[in-house]
C-alpha positions in Angstrom: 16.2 -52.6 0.5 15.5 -55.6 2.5 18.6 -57.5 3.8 19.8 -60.7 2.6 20.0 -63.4 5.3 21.4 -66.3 3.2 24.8 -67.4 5.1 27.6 -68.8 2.9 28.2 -72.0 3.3 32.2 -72.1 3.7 31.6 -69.6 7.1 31.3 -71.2 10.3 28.0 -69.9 11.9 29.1 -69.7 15.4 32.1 -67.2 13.8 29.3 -64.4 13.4 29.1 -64.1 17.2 32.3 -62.8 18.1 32.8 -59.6 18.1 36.3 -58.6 15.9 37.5 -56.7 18.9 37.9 -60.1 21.0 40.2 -61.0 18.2 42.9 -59.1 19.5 43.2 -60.8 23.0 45.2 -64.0 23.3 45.0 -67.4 23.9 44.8 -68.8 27.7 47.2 -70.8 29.0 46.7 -74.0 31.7 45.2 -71.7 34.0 43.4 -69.9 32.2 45.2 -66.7 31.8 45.4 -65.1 28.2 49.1 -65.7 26.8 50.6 -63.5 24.2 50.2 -64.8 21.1 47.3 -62.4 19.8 44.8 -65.4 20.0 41.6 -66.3 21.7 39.9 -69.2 22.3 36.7 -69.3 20.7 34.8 -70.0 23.9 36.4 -67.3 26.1 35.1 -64.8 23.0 32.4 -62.0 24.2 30.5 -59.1 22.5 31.0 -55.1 23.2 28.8 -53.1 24.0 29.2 -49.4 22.2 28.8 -46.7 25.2 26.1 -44.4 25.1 27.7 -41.0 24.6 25.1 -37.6 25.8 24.4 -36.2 22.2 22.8 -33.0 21.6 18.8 -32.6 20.3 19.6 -32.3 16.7 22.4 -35.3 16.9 19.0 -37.2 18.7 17.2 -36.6 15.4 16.8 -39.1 12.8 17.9 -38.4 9.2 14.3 -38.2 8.0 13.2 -35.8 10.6 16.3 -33.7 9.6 15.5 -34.1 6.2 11.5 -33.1 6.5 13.2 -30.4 9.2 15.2 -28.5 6.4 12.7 -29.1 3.8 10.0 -27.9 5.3 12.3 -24.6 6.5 12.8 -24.4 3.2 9.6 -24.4 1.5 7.0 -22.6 4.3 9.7 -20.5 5.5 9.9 -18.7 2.9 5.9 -18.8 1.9 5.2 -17.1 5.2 8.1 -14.2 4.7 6.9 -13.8 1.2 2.7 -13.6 2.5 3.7 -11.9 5.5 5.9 -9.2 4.0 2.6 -8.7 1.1 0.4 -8.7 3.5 2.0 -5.2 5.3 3.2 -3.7 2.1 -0.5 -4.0 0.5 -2.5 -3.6 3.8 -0.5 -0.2 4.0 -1.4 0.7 0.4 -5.2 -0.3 1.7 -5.2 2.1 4.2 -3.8 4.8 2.3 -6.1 4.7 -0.3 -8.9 3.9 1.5 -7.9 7.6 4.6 -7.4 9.2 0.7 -10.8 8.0 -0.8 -12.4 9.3 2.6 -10.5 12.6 2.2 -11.6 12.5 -0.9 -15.3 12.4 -0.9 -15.4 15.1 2.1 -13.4 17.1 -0.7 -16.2 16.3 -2.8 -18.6 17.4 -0.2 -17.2 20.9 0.3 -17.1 21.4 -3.5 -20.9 20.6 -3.8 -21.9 22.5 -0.9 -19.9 25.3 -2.4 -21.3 24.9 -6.1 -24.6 25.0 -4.2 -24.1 28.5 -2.3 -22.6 29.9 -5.3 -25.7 29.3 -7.2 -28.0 30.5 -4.1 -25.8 33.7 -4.3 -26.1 34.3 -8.4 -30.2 33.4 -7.6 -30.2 36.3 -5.0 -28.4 38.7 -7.1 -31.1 37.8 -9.9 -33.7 38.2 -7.3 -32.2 41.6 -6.1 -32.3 42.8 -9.9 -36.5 42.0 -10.7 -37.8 45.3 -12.9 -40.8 44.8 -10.2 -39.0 46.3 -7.6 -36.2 48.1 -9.4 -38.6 49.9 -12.5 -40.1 52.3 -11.3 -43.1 52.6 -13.8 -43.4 48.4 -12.8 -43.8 49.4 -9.2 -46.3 52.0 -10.1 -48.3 49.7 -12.1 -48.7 46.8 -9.8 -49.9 46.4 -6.4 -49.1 44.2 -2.9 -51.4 41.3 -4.1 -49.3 41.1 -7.6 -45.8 41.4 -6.0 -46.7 38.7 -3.5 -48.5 36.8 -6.6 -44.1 37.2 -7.7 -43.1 35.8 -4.9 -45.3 32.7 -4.6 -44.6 31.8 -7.9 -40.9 32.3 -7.8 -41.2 29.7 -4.4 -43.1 27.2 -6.4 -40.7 27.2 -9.0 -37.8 27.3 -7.1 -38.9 24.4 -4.1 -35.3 24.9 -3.0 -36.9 28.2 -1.3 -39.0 28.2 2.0 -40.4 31.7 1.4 -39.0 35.0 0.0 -39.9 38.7 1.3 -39.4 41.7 0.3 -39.2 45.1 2.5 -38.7 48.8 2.9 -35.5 50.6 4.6 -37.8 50.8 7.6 -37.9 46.8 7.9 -41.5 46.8 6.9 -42.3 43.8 5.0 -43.7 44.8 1.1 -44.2 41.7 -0.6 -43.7 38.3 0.8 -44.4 34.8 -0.3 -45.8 33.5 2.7 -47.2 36.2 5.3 -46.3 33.8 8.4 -42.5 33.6 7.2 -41.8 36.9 8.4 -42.5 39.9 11.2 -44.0 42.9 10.6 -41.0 44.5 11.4 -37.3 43.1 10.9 -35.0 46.1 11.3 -33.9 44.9 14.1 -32.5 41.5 12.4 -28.8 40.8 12.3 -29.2 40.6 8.1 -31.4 43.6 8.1 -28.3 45.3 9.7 -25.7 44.2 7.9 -27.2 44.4 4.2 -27.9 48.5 5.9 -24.5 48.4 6.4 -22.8 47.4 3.5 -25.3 47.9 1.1 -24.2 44.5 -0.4 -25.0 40.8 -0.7 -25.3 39.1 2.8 -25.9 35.6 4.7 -26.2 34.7 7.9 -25.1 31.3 9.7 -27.6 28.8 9.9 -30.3 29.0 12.8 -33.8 27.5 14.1 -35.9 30.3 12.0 -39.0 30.1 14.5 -39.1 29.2 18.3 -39.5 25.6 19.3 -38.4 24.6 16.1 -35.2 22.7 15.7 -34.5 22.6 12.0 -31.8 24.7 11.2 -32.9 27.6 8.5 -30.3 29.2 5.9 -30.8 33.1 5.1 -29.6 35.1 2.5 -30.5 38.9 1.9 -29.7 41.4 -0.6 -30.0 45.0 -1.3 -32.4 46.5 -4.6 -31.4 49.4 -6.1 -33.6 51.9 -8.6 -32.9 51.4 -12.2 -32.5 54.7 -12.9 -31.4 56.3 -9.6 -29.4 54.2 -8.0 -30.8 54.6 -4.8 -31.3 51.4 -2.3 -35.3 51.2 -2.2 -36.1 47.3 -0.5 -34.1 44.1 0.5 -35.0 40.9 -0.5 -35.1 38.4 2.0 -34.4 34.6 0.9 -34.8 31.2 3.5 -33.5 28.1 1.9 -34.9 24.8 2.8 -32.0 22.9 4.3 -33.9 19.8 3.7 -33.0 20.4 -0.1 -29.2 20.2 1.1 -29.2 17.4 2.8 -31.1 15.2 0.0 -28.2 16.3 -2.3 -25.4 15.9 -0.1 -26.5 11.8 0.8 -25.8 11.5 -3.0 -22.2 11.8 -2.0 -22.5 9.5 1.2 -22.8 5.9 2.0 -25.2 4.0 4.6 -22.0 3.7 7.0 -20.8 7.2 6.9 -21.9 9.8 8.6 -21.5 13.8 7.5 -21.9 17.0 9.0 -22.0 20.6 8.2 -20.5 23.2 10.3 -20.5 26.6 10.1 -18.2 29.6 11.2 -19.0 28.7 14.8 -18.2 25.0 14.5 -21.6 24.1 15.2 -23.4 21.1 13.4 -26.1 22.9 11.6 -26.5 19.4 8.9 -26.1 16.2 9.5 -27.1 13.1 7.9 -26.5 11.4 11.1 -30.0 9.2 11.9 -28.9 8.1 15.4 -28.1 10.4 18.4 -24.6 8.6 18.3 -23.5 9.7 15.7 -25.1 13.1 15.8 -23.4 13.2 19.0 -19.7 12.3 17.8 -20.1 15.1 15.5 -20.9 17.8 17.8 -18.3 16.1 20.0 -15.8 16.5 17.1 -16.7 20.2 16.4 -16.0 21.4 19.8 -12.7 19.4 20.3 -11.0 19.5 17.4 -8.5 22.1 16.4 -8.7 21.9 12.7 -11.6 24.8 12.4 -8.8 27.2 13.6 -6.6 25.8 10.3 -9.4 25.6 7.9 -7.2 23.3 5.6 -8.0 19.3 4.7 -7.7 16.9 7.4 -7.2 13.3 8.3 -7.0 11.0 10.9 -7.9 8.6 13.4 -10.3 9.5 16.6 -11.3 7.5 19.2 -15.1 8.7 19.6 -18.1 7.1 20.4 -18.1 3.1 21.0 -14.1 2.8 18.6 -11.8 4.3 16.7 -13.6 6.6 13.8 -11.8 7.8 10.4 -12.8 11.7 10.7 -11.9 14.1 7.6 -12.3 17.1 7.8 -12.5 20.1 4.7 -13.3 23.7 4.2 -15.7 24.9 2.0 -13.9 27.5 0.0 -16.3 30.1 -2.3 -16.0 32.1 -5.3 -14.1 35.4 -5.2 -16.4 38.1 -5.1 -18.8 35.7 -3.3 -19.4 35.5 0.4 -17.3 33.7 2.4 -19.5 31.9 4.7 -16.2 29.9 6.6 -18.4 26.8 6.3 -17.1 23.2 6.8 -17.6 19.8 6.2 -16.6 16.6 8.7 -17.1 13.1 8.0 -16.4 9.5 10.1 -17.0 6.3 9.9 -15.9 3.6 12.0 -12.7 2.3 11.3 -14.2 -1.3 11.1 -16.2 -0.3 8.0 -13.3 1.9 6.2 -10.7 -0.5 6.1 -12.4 -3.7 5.9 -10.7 -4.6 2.5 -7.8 -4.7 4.9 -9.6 -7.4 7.0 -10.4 -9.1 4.0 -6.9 -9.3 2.8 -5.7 -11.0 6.3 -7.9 -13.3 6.3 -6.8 -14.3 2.4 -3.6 -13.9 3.1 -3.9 -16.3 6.1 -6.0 -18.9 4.4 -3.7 -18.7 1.1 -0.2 -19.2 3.5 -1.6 -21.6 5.3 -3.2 -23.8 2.0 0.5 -23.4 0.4 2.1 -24.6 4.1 0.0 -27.7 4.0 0.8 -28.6 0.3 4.5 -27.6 1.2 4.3 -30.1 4.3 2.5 -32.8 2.0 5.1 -32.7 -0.8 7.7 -32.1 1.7 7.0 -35.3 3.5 6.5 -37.5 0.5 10.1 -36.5 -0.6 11.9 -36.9 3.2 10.8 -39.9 3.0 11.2 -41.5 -0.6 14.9 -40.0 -0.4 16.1 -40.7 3.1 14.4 -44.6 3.0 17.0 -46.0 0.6 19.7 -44.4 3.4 17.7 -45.7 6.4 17.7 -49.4 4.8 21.5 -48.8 4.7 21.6 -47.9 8.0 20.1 -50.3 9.4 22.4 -53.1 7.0 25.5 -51.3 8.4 24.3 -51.4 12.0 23.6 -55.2 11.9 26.9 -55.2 10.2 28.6 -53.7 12.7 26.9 -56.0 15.6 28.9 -59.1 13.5 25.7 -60.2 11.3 28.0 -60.3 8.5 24.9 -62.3 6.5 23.5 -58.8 6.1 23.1 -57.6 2.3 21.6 -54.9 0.7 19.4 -55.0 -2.3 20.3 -51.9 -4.7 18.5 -50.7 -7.1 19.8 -47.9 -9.9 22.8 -46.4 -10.4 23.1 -43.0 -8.1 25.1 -42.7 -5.2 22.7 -44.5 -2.9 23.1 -47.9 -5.3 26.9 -47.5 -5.2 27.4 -46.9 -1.8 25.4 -50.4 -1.2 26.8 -52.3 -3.6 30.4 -51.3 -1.9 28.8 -52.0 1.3 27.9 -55.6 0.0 31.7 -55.6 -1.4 33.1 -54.8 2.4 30.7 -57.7 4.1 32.4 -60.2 1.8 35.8 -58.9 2.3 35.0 -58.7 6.0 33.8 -62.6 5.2 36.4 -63.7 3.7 39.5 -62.3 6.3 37.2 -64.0 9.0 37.6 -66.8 7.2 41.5 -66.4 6.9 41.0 -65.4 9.9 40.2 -68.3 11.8 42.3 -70.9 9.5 45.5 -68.7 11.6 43.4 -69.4 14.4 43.9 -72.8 14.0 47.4 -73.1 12.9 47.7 -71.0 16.3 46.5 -73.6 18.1 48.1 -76.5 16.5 51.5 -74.5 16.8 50.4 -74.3 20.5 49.5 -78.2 21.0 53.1 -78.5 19.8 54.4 -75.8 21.8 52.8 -78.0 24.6 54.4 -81.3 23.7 57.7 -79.6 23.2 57.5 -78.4 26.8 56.5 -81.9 28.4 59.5 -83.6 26.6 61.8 -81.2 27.9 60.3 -81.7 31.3 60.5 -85.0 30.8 64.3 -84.9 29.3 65.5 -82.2 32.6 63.8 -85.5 34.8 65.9 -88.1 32.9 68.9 -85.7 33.0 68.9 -85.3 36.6 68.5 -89.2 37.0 71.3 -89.4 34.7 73.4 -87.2 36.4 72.3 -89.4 39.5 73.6 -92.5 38.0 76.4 -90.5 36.5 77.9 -89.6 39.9 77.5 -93.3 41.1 79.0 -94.2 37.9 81.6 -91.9 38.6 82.3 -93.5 41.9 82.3 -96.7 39.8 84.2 -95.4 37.7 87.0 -94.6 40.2 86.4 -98.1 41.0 84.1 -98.6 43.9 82.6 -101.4 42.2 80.1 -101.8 45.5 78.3 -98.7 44.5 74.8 -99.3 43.6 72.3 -97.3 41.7 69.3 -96.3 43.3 66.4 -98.0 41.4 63.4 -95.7 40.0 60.6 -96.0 37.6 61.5 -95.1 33.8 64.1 -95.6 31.8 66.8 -94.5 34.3 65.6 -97.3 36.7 66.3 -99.8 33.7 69.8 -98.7 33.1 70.2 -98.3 36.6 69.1 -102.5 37.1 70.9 -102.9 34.0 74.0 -101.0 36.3 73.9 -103.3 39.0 73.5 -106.2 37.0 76.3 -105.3 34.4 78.7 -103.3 36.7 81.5 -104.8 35.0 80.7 -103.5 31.6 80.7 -99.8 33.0 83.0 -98.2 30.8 80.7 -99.0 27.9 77.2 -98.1 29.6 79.0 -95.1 30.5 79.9 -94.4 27.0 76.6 -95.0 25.4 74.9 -93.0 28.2 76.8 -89.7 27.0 76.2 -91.1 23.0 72.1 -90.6 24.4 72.6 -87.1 26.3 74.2 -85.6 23.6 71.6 -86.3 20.8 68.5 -85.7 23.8 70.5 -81.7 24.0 70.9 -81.7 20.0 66.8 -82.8 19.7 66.0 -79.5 22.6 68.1 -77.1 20.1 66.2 -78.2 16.9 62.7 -77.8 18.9 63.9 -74.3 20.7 64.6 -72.8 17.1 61.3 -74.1 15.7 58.9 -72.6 18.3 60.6 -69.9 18.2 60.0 -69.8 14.4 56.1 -70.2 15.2 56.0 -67.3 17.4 57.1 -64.7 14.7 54.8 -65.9 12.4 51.8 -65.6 14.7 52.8 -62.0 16.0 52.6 -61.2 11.4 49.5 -62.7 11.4 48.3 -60.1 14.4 49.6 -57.1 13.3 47.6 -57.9 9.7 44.4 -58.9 11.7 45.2 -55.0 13.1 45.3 -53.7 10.1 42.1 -55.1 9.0 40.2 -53.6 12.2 41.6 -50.0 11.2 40.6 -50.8 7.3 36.8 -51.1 8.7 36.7 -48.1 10.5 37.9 -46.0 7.9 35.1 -47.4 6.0 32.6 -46.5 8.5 33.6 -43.2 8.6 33.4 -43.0 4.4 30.0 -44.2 4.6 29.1 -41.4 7.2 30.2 -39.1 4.7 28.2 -40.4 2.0 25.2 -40.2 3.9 25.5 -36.6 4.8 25.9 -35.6 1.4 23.0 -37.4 0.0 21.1 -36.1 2.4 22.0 -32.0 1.5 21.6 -32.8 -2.0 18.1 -34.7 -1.7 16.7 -31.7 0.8 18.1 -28.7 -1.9 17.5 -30.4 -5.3 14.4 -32.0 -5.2 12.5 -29.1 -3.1 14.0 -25.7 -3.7 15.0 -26.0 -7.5 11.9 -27.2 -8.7 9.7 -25.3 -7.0 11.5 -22.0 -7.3 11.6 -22.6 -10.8 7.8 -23.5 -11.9 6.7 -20.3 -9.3 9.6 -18.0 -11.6 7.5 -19.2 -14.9 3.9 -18.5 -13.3 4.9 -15.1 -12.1 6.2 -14.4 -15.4 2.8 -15.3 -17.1 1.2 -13.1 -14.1 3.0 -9.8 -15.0 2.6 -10.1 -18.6 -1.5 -10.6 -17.7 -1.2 -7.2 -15.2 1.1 -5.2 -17.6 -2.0 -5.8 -20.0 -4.6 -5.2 -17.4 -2.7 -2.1 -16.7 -2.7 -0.6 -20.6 -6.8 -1.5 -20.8 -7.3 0.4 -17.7 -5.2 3.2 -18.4 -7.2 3.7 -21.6 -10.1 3.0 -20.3 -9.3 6.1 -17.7 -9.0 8.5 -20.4 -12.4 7.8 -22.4 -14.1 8.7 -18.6 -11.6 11.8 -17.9 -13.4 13.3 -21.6 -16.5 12.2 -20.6 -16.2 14.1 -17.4 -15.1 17.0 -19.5 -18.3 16.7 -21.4 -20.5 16.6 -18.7 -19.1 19.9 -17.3 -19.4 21.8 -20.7 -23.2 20.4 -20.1 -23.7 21.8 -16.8 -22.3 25.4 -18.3 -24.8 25.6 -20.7 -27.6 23.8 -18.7 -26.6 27.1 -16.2 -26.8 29.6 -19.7 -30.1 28.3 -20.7 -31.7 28.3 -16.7 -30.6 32.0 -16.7 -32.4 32.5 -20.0 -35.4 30.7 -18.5 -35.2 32.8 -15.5 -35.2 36.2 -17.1 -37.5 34.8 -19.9 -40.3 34.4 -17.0 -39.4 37.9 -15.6 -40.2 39.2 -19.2 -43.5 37.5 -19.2 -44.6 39.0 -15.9 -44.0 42.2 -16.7 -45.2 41.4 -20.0 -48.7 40.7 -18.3 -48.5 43.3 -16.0 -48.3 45.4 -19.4 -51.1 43.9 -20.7 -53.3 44.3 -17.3 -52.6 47.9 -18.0 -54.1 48.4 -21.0 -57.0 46.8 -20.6 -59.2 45.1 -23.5 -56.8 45.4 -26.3 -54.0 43.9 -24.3 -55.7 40.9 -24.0 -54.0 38.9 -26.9 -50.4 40.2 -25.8 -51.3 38.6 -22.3 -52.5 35.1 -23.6 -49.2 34.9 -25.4 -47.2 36.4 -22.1 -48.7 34.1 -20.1 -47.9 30.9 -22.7 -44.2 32.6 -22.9 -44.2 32.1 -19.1 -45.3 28.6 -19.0 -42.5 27.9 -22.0 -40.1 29.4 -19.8 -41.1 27.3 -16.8 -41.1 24.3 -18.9 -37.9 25.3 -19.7 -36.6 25.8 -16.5 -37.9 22.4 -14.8 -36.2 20.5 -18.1 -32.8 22.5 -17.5 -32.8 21.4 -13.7 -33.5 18.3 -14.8 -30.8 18.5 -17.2 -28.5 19.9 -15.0 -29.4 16.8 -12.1 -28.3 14.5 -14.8 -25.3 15.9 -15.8 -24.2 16.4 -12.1 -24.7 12.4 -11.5 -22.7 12.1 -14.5 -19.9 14.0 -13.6 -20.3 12.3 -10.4 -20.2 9.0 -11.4 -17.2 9.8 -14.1 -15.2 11.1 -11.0 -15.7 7.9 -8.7 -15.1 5.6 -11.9 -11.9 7.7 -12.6 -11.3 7.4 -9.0 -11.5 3.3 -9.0 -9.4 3.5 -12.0 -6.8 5.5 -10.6 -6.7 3.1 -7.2 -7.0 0.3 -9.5 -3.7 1.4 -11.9 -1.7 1.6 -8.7 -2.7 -1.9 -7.2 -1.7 -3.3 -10.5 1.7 -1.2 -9.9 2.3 -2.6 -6.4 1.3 -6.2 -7.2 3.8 -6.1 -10.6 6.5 -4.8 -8.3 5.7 -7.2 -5.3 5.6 -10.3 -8.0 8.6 -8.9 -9.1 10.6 -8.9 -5.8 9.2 -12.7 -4.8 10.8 -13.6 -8.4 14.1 -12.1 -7.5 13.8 -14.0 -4.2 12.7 -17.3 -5.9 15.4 -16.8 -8.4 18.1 -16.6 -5.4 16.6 -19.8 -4.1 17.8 -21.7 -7.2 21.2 -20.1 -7.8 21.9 -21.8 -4.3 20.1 -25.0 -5.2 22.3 -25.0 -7.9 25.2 -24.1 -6.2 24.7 -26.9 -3.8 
């Protein structure tokens, strides 16, 4: 709105540069001093200057800085509460899932290890229960090179085996697999010892099995009873090949984590730890921590090796009936690694919230300054308007608020016109009244002067009068000096001078009266015409103050309509479309879920019968050595029965190799079902938590527009 600088033609120019306050002085008299009539001259008018009062920082502020202030508070504020406030709820739902997941998969860990002893303990019992040792016609029939013939071919069928021995009561060795594995004497062994002892099903904890080497050895033994007696005759020695633990265990692991076995003692006996830092932070763990003493699942945060590691910790709990080996499983990884979804979500969070401030700012901006121009063009009008350029107009455009209140400012200027205008026609009345005042003054002056003369001449007429005709008048300038020529000259027509002399005084005193009662007349009405010019100064301010008002409320309503309302409003519908999309998500997912639960469910049914038909296998390939030992014994005609005992065998390794096989598969799939169920599950519950957290920033939006609204 660009103001209008025509000037009117019927308003003096030079009018514009006094100030309305010098208005209320009044006019000089001869010397110079202002007399009381509520006039000034025009030249003696000056301009005020408004003081400077100390305002406060906001006052300082312009309205468009206040505008984009508020808007801006309005918009990011709540954009930062809202991302900061998701940030914590979901980075504390990261963290929890991702300590469970970790607890978790060391769970997983111990049950392996476990499902793996248990089936070295049901292997040992089968071992303990061979017809070569426990028959006694089998024993009888076969010598040491057949029995350790048994052996060898039980360890090449069985790689998870380093070597398997047999021996007497007396520790003597009867049959072995490999002839190095074991001393000629092993009475003196701790599992010799103990199986003497309790005649039962025994392992030791994990050691080096020779000297030098550092490869920790796992040894089970068991006792063999006669068939037919009852009697304890050997014990069967097993050594598993740790190596065959490990491999299956880094099925469960990834690159960044690192595991380890302990046993009873708390000592790291399997790691899959490649550097010594790690191994190290293991062994470190072990001896420090107090959880061994509690044997029950652990979590938490240690501050080992080069940061803060995620350690869980988990027993490994066997079968009833079984032996309980107190074995247990710890696992770390650095905290970096483990919650670096959490890092990730910052750093969205962040570049997110800060996108949405910057389009906040933008918009914000844009509107400060398309709604407060229209008010900073009025401003600016009023301001020249209030420093007397009453030329000023504003050019309105609409019809809201803003349009009217210029268009009434426009109305006031020519109001403001036209009593300056009025204004100065009283102005000049004043100062003709005055002129006249003036004159009136000077002729009474001039009539006291002529009085006094008279009086003068009077007195010497008196004396005339009492008729000293000698008397002469004293002979001035004027009128007085006439008569009093005319005196002397005409002293003997006295008593008629003297009677038209009072004829002149008394109409000279009738003239003052008339002129008293007329100034007097002009000096009321010019003491009206003040108090209405002081009126018309209060009027204006009253107006100032309207417009004040005006301007504060267009600024609230331009900050809270055209920001909150519409924004709140269009983020309300996309969150709407948003939970309807994750309530969907949610149902897929869900169902999804249960397909993989019976596929698990599946898998393990497989894995029962997979164990059914290994047994089978097992004891089939027993049957078929002793079915060849039976055929060794009798000779020639046995020779048929021992090609097909010997094909039986190789069925029943066939068998055997195709139900590990078997059994490998199904164990990756029940794997893989329980880490897809697993995602699922963590999946189904972010779904949860982001439908309740869009939920609580609709409530929060739909607040925001009630206000706008009730603004």
């Amino acid at each position: 709105m660009a103001p209008n600088t025509e000037f009117p033609p019927n308003l003096n120019p030079n009018l514009n540069n006094v100030a309305p306050d010098s208005l209320a002085g009044g006019l000089p008299d001869s010397t110079g001093a202002t007399s009381g009539y509520g006039v000034e001259q025009p030249s003696q008018s000056t301009v005020s200057v408004p003081q400077t009062s100390s305002k406060g920082f906001w006052q300082k502020l312009t309205l468009r800085t206040k505008v984009l202030a508020l808007a801006l508070s309005l918009g990011v504020v709540p954009v930062v509460a809202v991302g900061g406030l998701g940030y914590v709820f979901v980075e504390q739902r990261v963290t929890a899932q991702a300590t469970e997941a970790r607890t978790a998969g060391t769970a997983d860990i111990a049950n392996f290890a476990a499902e793996f002893m248990n089936s070295r303990f049901q292997d040992l019992r089968t071992f303990s229960q061979l017809s070569l040792f426990t028959d006694e016609d089998v024993r009888e029939a076969t010598d040491v090179a057949d029995r350790n013939a048994f052996l060898q071919e039980l360890v090449s069928t069985s790689p998870i085996y380093e070597d398997i021995a047999v021996v007497d009561l007396k520790g003597s060795p009867v049959a072995v697999s490999n002839p190095d594995g074991i001393p000629q004497n092993v009475s003196q062994n701790d599992w010799f010892k103990q199986v003497e002892a309790t005649q039962d099903i025994v392992w030791v904890q994990p050691r080096a099995p020779l000297a030098g080497d550092l490869q920790f050895a796992l040894i089970g033994a068991a006792p063999i009873f006669d068939a037919e007696t009852g009697d304890m005759l050997y014990m069967i020695r097993v050594r598993l090949d740790v190596q065959e633990l490990q491999r299956s265990i880094s099925g469960f692991t990834s690159e960044n984590t690192a595991v380890g076995l302990l046993d009873a003692n708390g000592q790291v006996f399997l790691s899959n730890a490649d550097d010594g830092m790690a191994n190290a932070i293991l062994v470190n763990l072990a001896d420090s921590v107090s959880w061994l003493q509690d044997r029950s699942p652990q979590t938490a945060i240690l501050n080992e090796g080069d940061g803060p590691q995620l350690t869980a910790y988990a027993p490994i709990i066997h079968e009833p009936g079984d032996p309980q080996l107190n074995w247990s499983v710890v696992s770390l990884v650095d905290t970096s690694t483990a919650f670096a979804a959490s890092r990730q979500l910052l750093q969205t969070v962040l570049v997110g919230t800060g996108i949405t401030v910057l389009l906040v700012a933008a918009i914000a901006t844009l509107l400060a300054t398309r709604v407060t121009l229209p008010i900073v063009q009025i401003t600016d009008s009023v301001k020249r308007l209030g420093q007397g350029d009453f030329r000023t107009r504003i050019d309105t455009r609409g019809e809201d608020e803003i349009a009217q209140l210029g268009t009434n400012i426009n109305l006031m200027a020519e109001q403001i016109q036209t009593l300056l205008i009025k204004q100065e026609e009283a102005v000049q009345q004043q100062i003709t009244a005055q002129a006249q005042v003036e004159r009136a003054q000077e002729e009474r002056q001039r009539s006291e002067i002529l009085q006094r003369e008279l009086v003068q001449l009077l007195n010497e007429m008196e004396e005339a009068s009492n008729g000293n005709l000698t008397v002469r008048t004293e002979l001035t300038a004027g009128e007085i000096g006439i008569i009093g020529d005319v005196f002397n000259a005409i002293i003997e027509s006295l008593r008629s001078i003297v009677i038209q002399v009072k004829q002149a005084t008394g109409q000279v005193n009738e003239s003052i009266d008339q002129s008293e009662g007329a100034i007097q007349q002009l000096a009321d009405e010019a003491l009206a015409q003040m108090d209405e010019i002081t009126n018309t100064l209060n009027s204006v301010e009253q107006m100032s103050h309207s417009i004040q008002e005006v301007a504060d409320n267009a600024r609230q309503a331009a900050e809270v309509a055209q920001v909150a309302s519409t924004a709140a409003q269009d983020s309300g519908m996309a969150m709407d479309l948003t939970v309807t999309s994750i309530l969907e998500l949610r149902s897929t997912v869900a169902e999804t879920g249960k397909k993989v639960k019976q596929l698990g469910e599946s898998s393990q049914q497989i894995s029962q019968v997979v164990s059914l038909i290994n047994e089978i296998a097992m004891k089939t390939n027993l049957l078929a050595v002793n079915a060849s030992i039976e055929a060794a014994h009798a000779g020639e005609e046995g020779q048929g029965f021992a090609v097909v005992a010997s094909e039986v065998g190789q069925l029943a390794e066939q068998s055997s190799a195709a139900t590990k096989e078997i059994e490998q598969i199904g164990k990756n799939i029940q794997m893989g079902t329980r880490d897809v169920v697993e995602a699922m599950e963590r999946g189904t519950n972010q779904v949860v938590e982001g439908t309740q957290l869009l939920q609580k920033t609709k409530q929060g939006l739909g607040q925001i527009v009630d206000v706008s609204q009730q603004i």
